[in-house]
C-alpha positions, 0 to 999 in steps of 0.5 A: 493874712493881712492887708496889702497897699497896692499901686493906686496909692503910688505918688498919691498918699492920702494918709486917710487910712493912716488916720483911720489905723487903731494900732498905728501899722501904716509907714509912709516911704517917699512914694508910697504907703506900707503895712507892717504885716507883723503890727496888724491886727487885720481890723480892715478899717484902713481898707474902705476910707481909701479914696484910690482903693489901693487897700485890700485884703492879702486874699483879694489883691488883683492879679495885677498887683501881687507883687506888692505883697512882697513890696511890703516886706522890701519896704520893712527889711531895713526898718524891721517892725518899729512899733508904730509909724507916729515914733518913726516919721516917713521914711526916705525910701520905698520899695525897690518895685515902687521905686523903679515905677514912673512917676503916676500922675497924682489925680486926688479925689 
């Protein structure tokens, strides 16, 4: 199990979870945040300073959103498990299910 990035951080991207991770396992893609399933360490500080509530355990994504589970690992084809997202920058793409969405109107908190 691990944590999983759902749609509420589409077009959003706070990076708050992004400071917060100790083992650097959060990628930015061009709309939305990924984590490498194989770098966490399922510590959970990622999931409660999101302030879209777009992080959650693989256990507890809603209904919804499973689909981004498999939108995770879409992401990570290309780009494999590079040790830590600091060394790599943003990468100019997203998921082919985050890619295909509207863009979401960017309501920060």
């Amino acid at each position: 199990m691990t944590y999983v990035i759902a749609q509420p951080c589409v077009d959003v991207k706070d990076r708050s979870c992004v400071d917060e991770c100790p083992v650097d396992c959060i990628y930015e893609g061009r709309r939305a945040l990924y984590i490498q399933t194989d770098e966490c360490v399922d510590c959970g500080a990622c999931e409660p300073v999101c302030p879209v509530e777009a992080v959650f355990f693989e256990a507890d994504l809603p209904a919804a959103w499973q689909g981004y589970r498999a939108s995770a690992e879409d992401f990570f084809q290309g780009v494999g498990s590079p040790g830590g997202s600091a060394a790599t920058g943003p990468y100019d793409h997203d998921s082919p299910l985050v890619a295909a969405l509207e863009p979401q109107e960017t309501v920060r908190p």
